[in-house]
CHARMM-style PDB file with segment names, atoms N, HN, CA, C and O in Angstrom:
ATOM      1  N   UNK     1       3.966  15.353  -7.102  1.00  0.00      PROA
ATOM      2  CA  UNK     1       3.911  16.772  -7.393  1.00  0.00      PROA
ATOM      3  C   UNK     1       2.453  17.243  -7.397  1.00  0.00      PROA
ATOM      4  O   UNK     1       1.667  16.771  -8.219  1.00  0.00      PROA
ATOM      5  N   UNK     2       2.111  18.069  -6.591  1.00  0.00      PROA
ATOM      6  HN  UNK     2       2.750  18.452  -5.924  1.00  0.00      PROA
ATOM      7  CA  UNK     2       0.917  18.885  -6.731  1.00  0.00      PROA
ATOM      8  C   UNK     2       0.726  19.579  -8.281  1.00  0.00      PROA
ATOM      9  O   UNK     2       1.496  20.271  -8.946  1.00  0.00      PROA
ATOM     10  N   UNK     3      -0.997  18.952  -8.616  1.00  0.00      PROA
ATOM     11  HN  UNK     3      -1.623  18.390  -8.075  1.00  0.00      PROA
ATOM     12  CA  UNK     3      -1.598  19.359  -9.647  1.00  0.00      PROA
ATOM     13  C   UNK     3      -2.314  20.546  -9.492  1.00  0.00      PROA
ATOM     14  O   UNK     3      -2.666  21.130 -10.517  1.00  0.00      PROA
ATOM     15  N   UNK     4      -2.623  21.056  -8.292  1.00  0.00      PROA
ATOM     16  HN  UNK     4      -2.337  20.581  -7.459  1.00  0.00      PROA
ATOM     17  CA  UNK     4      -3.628  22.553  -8.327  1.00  0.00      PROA
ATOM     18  C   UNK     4      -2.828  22.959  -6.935  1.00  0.00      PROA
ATOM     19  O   UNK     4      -2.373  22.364  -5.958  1.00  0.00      PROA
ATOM     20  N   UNK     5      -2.926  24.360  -7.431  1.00  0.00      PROA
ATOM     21  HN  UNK     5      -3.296  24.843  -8.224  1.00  0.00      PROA
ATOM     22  CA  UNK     5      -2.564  25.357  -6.393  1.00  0.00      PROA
ATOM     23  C   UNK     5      -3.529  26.149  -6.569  1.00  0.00      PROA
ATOM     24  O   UNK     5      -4.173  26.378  -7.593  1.00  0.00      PROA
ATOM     25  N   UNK     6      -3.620  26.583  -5.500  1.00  0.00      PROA
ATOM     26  HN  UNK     6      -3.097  26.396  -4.669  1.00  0.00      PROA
ATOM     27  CA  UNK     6      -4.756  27.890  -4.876  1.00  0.00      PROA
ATOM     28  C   UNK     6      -5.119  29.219  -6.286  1.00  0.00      PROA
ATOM     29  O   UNK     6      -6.171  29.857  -6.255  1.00  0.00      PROA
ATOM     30  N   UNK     7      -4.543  29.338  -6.901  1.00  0.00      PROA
ATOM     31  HN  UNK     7      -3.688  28.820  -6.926  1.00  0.00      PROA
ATOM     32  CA  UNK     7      -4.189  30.437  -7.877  1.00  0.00      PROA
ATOM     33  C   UNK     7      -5.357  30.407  -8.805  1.00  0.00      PROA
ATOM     34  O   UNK     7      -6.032  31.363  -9.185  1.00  0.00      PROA
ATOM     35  N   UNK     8      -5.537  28.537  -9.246  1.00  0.00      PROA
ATOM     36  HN  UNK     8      -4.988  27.760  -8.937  1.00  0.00      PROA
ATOM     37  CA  UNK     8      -6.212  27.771 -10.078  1.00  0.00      PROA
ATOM     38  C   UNK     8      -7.729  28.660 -10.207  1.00  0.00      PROA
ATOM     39  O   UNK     8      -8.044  29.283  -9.193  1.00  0.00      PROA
ATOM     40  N   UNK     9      -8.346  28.713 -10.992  1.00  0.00      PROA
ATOM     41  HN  UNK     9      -8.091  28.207 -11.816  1.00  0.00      PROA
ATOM     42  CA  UNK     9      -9.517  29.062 -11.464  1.00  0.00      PROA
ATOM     43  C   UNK     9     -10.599  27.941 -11.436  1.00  0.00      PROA
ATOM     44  O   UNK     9     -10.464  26.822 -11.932  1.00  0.00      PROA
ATOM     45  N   UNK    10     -11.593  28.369 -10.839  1.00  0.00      PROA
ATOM     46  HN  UNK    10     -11.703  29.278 -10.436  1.00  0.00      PROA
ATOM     47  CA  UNK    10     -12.487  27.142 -10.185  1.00  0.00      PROA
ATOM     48  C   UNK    10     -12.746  26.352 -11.656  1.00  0.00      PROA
ATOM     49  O   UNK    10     -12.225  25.237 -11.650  1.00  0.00      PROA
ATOM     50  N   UNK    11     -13.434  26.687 -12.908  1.00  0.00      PROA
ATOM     51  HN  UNK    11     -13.858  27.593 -12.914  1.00  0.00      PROA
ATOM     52  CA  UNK    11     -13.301  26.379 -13.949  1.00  0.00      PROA
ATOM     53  C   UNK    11     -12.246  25.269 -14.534  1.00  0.00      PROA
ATOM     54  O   UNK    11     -12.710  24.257 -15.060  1.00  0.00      PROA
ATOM     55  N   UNK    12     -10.651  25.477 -14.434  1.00  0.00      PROA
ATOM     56  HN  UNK    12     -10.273  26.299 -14.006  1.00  0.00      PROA
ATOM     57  CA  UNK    12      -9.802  25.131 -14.418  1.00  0.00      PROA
ATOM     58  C   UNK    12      -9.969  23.733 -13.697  1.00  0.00      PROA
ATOM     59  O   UNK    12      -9.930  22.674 -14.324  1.00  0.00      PROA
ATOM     60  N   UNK    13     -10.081  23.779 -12.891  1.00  0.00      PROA
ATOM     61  HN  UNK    13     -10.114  24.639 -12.381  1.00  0.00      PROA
ATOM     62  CA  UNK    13     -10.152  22.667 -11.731  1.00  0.00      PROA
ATOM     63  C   UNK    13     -11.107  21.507 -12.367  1.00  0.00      PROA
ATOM     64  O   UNK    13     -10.849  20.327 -12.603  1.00  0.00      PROA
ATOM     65  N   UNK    14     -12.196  22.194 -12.543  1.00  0.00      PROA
ATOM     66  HN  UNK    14     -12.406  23.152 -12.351  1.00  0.00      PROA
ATOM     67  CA  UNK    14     -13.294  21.013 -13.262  1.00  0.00      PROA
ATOM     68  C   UNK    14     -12.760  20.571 -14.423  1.00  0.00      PROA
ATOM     69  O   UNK    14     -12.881  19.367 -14.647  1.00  0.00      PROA
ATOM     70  N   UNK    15     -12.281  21.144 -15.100  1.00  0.00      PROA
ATOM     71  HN  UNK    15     -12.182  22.122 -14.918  1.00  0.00      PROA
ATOM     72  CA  UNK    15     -11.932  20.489 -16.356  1.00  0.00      PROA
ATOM     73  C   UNK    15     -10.622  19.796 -16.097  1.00  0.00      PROA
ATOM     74  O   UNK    15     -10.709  18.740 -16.725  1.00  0.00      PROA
ATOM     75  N   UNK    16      -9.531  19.840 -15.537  1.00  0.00      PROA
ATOM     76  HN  UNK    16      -9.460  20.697 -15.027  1.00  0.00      PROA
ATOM     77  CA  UNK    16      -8.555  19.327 -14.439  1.00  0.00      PROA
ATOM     78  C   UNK    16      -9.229  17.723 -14.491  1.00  0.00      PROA
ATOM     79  O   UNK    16      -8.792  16.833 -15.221  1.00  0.00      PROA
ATOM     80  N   UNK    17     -10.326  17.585 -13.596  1.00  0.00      PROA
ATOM     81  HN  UNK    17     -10.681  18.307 -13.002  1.00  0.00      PROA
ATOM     82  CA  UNK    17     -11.306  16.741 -12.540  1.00  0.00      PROA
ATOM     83  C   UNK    17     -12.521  16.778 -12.428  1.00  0.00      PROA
ATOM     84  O   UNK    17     -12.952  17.089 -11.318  1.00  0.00      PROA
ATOM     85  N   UNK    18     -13.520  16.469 -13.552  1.00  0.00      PROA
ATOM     86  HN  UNK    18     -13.169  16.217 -14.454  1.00  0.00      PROA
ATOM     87  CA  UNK    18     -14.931  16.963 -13.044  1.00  0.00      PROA
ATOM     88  C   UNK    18     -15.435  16.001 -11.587  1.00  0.00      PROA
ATOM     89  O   UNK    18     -16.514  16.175 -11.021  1.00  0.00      PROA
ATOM     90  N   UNK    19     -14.587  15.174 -11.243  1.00  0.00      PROA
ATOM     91  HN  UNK    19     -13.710  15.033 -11.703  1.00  0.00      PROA
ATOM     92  CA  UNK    19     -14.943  14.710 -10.006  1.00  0.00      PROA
ATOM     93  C   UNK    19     -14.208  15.778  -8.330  1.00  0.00      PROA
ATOM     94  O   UNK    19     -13.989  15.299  -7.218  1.00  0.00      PROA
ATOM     95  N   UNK    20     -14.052  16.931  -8.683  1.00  0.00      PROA
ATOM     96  HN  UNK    20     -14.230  17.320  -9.587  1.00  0.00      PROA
ATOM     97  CA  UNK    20     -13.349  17.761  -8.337  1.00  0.00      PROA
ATOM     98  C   UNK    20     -14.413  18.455  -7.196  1.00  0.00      PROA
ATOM     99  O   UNK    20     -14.203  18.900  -6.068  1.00  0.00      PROA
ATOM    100  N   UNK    21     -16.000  18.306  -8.250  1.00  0.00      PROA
ATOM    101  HN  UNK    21     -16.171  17.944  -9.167  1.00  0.00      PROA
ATOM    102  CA  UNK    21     -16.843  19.180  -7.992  1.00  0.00      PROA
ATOM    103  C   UNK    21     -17.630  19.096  -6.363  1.00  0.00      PROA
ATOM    104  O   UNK    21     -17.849  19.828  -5.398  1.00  0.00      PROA
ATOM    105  N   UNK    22     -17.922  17.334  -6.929  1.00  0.00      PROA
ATOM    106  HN  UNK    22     -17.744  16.738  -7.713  1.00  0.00      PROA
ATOM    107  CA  UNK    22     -18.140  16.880  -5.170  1.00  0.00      PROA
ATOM    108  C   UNK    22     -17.195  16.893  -4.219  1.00  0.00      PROA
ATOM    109  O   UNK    22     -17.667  16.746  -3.092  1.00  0.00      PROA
ATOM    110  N   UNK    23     -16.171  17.000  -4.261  1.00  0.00      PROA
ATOM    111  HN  UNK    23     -15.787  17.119  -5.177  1.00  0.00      PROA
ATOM    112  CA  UNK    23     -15.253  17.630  -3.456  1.00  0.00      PROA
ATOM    113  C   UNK    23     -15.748  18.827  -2.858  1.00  0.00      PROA
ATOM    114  O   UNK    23     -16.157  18.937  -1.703  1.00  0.00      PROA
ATOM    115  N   UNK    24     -15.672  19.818  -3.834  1.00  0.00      PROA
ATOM    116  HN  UNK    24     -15.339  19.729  -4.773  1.00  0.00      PROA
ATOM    117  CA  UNK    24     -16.065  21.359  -2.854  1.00  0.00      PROA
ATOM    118  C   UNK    24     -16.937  21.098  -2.376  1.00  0.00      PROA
ATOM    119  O   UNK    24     -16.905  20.943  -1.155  1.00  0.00      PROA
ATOM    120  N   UNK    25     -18.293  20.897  -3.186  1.00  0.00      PROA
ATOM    121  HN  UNK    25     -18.319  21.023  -4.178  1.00  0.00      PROA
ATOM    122  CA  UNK    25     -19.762  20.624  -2.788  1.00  0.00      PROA
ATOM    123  C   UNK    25     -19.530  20.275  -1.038  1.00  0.00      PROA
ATOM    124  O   UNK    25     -19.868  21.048  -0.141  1.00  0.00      PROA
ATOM    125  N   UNK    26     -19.031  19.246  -0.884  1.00  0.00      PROA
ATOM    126  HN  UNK    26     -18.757  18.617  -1.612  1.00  0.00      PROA
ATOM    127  CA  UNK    26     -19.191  18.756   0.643  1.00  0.00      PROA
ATOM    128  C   UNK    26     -18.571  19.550   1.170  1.00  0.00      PROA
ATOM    129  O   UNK    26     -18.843  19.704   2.360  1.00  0.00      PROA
ATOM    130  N   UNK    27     -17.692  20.249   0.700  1.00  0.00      PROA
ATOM    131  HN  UNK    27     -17.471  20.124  -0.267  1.00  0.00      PROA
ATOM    132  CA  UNK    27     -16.821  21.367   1.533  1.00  0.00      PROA
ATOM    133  C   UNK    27     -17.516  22.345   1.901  1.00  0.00      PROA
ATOM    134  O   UNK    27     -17.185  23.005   2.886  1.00  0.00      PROA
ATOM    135  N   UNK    28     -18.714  22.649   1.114  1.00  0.00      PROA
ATOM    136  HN  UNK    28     -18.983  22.113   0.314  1.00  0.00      PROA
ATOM    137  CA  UNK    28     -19.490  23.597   1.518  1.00  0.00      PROA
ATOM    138  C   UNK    28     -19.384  25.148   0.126  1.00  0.00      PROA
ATOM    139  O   UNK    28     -19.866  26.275   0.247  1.00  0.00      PROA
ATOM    140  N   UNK    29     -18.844  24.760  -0.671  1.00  0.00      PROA
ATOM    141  HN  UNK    29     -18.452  23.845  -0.769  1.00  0.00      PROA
ATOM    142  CA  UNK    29     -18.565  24.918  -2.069  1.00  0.00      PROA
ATOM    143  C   UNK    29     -20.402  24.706  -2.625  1.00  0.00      PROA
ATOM    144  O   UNK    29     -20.694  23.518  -2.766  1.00  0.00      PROA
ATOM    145  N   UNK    30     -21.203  25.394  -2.832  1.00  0.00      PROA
ATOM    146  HN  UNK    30     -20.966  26.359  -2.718  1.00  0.00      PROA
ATOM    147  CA  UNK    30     -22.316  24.851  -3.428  1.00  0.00      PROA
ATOM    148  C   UNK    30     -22.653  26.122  -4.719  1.00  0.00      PROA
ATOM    149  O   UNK    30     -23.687  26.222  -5.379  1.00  0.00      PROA
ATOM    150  N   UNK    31     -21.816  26.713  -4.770  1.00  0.00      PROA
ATOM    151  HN  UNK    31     -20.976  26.632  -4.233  1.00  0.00      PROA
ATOM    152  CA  UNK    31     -22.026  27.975  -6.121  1.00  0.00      PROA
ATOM    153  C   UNK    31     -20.917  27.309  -7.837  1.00  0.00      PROA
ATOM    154  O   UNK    31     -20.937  27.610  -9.030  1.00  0.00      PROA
ATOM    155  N   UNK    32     -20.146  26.369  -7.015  1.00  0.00      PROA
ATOM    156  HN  UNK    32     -20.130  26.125  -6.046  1.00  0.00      PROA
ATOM    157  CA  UNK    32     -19.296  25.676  -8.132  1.00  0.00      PROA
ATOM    158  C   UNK    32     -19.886  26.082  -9.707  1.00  0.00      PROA
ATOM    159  O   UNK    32     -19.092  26.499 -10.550  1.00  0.00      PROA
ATOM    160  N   UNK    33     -21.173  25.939  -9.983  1.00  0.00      PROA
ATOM    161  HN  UNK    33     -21.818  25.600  -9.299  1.00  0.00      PROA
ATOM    162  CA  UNK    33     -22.184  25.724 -10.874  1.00  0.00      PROA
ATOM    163  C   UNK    33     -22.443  27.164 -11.795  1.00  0.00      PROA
ATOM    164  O   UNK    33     -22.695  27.255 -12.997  1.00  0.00      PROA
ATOM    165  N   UNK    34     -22.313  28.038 -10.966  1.00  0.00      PROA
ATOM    166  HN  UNK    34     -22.108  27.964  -9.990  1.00  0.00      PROA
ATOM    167  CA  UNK    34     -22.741  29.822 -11.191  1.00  0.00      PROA
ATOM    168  C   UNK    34     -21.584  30.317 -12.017  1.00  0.00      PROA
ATOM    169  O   UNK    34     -20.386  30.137 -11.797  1.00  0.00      PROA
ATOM    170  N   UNK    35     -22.241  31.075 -13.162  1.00  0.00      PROA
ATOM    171  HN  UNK    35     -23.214  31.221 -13.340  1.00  0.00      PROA
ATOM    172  CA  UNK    35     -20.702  31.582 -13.957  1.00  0.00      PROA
ATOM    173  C   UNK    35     -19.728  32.335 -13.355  1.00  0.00      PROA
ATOM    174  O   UNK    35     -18.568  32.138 -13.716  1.00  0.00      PROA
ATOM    175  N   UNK    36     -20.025  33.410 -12.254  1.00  0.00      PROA
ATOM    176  HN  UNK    36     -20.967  33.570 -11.961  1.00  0.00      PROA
ATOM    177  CA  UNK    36     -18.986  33.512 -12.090  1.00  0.00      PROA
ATOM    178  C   UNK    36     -17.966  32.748 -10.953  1.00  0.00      PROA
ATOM    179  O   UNK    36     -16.967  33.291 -10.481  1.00  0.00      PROA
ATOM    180  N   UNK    37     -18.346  31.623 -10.677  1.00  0.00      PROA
ATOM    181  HN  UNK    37     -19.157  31.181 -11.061  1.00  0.00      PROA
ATOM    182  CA  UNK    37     -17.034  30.738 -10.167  1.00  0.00      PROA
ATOM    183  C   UNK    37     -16.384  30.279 -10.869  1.00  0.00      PROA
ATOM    184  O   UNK    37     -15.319  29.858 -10.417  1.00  0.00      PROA
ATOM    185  N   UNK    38     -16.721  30.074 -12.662  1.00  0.00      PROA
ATOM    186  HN  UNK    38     -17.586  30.416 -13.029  1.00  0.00      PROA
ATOM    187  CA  UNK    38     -15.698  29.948 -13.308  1.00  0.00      PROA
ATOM    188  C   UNK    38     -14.500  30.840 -13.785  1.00  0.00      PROA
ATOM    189  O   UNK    38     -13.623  30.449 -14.555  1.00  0.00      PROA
ATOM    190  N   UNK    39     -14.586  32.245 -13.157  1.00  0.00      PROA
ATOM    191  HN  UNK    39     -15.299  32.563 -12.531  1.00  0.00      PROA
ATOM    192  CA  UNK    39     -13.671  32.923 -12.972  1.00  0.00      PROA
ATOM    193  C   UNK    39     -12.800  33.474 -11.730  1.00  0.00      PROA
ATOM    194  O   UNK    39     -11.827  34.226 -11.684  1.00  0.00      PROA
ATOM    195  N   UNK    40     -13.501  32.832 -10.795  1.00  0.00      PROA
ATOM    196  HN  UNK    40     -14.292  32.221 -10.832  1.00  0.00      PROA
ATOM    197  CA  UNK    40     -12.830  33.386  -9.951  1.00  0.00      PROA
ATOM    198  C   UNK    40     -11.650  32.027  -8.895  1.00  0.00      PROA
ATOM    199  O   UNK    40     -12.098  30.996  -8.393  1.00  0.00      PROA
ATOM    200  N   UNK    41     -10.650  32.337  -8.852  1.00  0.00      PROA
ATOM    201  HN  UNK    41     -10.287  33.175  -9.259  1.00  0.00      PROA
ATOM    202  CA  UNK    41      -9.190  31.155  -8.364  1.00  0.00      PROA
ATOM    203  C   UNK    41     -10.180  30.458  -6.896  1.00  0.00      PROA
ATOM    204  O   UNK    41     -11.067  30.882  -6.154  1.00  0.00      PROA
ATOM    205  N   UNK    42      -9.433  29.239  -7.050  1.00  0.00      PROA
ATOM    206  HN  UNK    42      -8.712  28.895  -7.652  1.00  0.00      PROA
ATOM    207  CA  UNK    42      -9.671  28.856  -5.609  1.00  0.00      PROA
ATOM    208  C   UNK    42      -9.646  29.242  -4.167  1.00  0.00      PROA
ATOM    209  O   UNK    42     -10.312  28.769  -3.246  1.00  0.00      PROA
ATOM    210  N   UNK    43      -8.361  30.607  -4.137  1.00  0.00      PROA
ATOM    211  HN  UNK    43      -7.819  30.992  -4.884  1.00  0.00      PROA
ATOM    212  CA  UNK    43      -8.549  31.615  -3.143  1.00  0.00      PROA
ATOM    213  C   UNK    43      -9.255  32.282  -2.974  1.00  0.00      PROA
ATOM    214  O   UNK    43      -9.640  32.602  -1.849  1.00  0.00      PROA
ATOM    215  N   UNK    44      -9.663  32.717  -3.997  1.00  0.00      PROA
ATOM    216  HN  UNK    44      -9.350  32.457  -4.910  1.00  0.00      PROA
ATOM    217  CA  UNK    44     -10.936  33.737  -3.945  1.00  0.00      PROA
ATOM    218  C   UNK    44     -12.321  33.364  -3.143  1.00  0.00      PROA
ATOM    219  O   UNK    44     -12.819  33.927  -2.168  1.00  0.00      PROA
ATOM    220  N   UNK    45     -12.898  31.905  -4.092  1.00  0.00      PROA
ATOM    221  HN  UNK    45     -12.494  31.448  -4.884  1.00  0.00      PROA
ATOM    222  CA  UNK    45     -13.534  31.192  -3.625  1.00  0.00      PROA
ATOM    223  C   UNK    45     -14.172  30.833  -2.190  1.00  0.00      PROA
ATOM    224  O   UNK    45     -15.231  31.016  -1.589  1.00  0.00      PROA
ATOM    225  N   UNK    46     -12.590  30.052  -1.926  1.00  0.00      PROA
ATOM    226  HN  UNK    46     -11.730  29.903  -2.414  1.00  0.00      PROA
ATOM    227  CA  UNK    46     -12.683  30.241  -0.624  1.00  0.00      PROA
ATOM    228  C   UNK    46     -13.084  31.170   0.863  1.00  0.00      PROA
ATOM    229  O   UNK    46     -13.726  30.994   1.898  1.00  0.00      PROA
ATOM    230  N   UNK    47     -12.227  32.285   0.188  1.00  0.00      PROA
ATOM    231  HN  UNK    47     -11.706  32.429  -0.654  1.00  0.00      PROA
ATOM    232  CA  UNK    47     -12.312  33.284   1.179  1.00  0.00      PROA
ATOM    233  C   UNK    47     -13.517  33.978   1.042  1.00  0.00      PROA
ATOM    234  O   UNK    47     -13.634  34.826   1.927  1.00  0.00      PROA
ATOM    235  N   UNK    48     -14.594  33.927   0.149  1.00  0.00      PROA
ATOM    236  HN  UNK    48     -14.499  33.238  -0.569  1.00  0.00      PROA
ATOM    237  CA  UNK    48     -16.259  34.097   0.064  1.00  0.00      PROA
ATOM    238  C   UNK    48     -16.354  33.476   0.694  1.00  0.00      PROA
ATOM    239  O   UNK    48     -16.585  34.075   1.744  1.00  0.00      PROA
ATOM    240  N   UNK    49     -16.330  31.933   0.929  1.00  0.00      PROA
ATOM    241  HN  UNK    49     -16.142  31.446   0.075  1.00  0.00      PROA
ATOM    242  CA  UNK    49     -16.616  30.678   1.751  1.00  0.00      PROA
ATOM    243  C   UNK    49     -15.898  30.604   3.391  1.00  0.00      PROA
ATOM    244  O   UNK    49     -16.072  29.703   4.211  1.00  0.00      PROA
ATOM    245  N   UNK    50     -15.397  31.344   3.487  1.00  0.00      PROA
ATOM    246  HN  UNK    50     -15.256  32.077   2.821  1.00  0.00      PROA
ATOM    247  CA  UNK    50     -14.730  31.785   4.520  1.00  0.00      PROA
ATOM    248  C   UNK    50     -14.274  30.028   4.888  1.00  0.00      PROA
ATOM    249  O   UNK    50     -14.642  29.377   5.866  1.00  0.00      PROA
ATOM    250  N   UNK    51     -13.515  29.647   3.934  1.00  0.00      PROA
ATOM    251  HN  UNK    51     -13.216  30.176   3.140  1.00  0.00      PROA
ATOM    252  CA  UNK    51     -12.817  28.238   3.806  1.00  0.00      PROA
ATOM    253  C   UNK    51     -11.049  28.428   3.710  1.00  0.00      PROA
ATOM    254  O   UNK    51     -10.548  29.261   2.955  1.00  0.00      PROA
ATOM    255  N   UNK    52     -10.215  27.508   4.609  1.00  0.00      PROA
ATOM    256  HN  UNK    52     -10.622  26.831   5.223  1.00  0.00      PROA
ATOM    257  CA  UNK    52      -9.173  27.253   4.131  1.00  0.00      PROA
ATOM    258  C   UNK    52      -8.300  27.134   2.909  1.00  0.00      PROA
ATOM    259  O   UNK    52      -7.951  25.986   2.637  1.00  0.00      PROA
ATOM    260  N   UNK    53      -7.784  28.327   1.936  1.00  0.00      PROA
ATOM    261  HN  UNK    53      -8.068  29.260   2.156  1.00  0.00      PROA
ATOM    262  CA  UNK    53      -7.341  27.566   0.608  1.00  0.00      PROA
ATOM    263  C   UNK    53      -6.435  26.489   0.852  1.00  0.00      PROA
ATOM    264  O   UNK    53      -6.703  25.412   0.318  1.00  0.00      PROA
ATOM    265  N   UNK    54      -5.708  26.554   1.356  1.00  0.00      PROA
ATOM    266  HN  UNK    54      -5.491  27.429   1.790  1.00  0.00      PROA
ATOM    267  CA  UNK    54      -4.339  25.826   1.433  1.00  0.00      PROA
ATOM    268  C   UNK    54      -4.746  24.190   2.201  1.00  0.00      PROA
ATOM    269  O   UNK    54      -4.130  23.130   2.093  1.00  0.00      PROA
ATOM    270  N   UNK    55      -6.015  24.503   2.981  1.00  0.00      PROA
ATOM    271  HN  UNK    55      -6.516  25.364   3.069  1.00  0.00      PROA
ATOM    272  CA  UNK    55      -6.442  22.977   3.184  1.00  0.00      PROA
ATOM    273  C   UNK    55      -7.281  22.123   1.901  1.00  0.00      PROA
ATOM    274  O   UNK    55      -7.282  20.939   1.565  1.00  0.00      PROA
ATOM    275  N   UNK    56      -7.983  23.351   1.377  1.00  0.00      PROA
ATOM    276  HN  UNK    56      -7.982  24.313   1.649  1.00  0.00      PROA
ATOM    277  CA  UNK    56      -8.790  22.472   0.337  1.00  0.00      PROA
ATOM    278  C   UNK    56      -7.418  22.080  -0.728  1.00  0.00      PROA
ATOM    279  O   UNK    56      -7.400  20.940  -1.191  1.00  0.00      PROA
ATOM    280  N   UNK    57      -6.464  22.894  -1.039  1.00  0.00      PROA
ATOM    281  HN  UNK    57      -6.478  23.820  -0.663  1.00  0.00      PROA
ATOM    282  CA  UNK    57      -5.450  22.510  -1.824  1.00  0.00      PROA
ATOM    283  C   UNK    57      -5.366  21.285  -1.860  1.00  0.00      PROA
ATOM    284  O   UNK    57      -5.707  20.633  -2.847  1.00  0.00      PROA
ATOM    285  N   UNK    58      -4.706  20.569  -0.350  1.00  0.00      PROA
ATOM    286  HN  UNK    58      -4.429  21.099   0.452  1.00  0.00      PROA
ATOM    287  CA  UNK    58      -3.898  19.661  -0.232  1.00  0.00      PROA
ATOM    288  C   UNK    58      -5.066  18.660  -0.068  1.00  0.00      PROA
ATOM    289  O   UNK    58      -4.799  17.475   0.131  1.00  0.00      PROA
ATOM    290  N   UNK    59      -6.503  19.131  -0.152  1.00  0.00      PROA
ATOM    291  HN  UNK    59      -6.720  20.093  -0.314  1.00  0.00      PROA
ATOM    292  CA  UNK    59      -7.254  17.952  -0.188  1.00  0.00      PROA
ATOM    293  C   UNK    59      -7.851  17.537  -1.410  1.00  0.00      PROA
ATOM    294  O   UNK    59      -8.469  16.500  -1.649  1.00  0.00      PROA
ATOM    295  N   UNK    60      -7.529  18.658  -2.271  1.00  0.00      PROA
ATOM    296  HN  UNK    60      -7.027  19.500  -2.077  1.00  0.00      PROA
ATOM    297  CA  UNK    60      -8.062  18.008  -3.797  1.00  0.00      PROA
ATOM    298  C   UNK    60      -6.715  17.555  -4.393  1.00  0.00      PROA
ATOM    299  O   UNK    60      -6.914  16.742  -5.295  1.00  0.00      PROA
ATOM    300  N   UNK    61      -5.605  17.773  -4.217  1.00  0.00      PROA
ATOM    301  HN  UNK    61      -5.443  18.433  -3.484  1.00  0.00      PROA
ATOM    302  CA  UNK    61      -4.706  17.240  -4.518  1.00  0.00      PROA
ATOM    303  C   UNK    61      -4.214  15.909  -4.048  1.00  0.00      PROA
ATOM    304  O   UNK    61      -3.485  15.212  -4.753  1.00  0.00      PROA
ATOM    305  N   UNK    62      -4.695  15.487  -2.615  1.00  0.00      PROA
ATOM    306  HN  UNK    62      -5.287  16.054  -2.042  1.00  0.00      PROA
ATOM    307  CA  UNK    62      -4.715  14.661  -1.896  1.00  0.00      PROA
ATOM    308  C   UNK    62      -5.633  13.635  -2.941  1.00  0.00      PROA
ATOM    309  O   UNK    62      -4.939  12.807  -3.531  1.00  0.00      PROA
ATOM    310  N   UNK    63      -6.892  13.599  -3.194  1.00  0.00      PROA
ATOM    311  HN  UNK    63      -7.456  14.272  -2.715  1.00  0.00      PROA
ATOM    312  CA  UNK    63      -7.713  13.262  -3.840  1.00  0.00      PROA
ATOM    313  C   UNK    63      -7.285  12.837  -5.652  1.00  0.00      PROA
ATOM    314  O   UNK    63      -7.726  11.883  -6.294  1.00  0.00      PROA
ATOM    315  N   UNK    64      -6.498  13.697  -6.028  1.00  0.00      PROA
ATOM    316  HN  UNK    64      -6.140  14.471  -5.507  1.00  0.00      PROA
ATOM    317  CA  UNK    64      -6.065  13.337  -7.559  1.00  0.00      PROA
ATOM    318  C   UNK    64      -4.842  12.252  -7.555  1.00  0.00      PROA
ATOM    319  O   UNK    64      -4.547  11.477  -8.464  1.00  0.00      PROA
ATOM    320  N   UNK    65      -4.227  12.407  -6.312  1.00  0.00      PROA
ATOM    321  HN  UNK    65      -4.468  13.037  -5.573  1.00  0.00      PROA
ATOM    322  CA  UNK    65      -3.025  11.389  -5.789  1.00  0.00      PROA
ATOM    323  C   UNK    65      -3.657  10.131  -5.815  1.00  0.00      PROA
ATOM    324  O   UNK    65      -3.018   9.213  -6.329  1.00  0.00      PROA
ATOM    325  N   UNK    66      -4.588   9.937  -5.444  1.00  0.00      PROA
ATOM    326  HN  UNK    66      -5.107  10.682  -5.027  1.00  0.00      PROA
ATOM    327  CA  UNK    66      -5.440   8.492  -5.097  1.00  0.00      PROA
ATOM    328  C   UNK    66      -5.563   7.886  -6.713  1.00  0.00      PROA
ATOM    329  OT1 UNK    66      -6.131   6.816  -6.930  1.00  0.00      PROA
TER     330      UNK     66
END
């Protein structure tokens, strides 16, 4: 069963996984750190990042599976 969906609050996620972080980071995620990414969902995120949500989904989830 998937632990994060797109909805998730970047915040959320770290505390979820603080190994979560190097995840985005390489994704190209490098604001993780700035307050307001702790409010804003992983869609959001993304789409600043002009990044896939639904791929990073299944790759941090992919990642918590391990």
């Amino acid at each position: 069963m998937a632990k994060v969906s797109k909805d998730m609050l970047i915040g959320e996620l770290l505390q979820l996984d603080s190994n979560i972080a190097p995840l985005l980071m390489r994704a190209g995620m490098h604001c993780i750190g700035c307050p307001s990414s702790q409010m804003e969902s992983l869609e959001e995120a993304a789409m600043v990042h002009g990044m896939d949500a639904d791929l990073l989904v299944q790759q941090i989830n992919d990642f918590l599976g391990e």
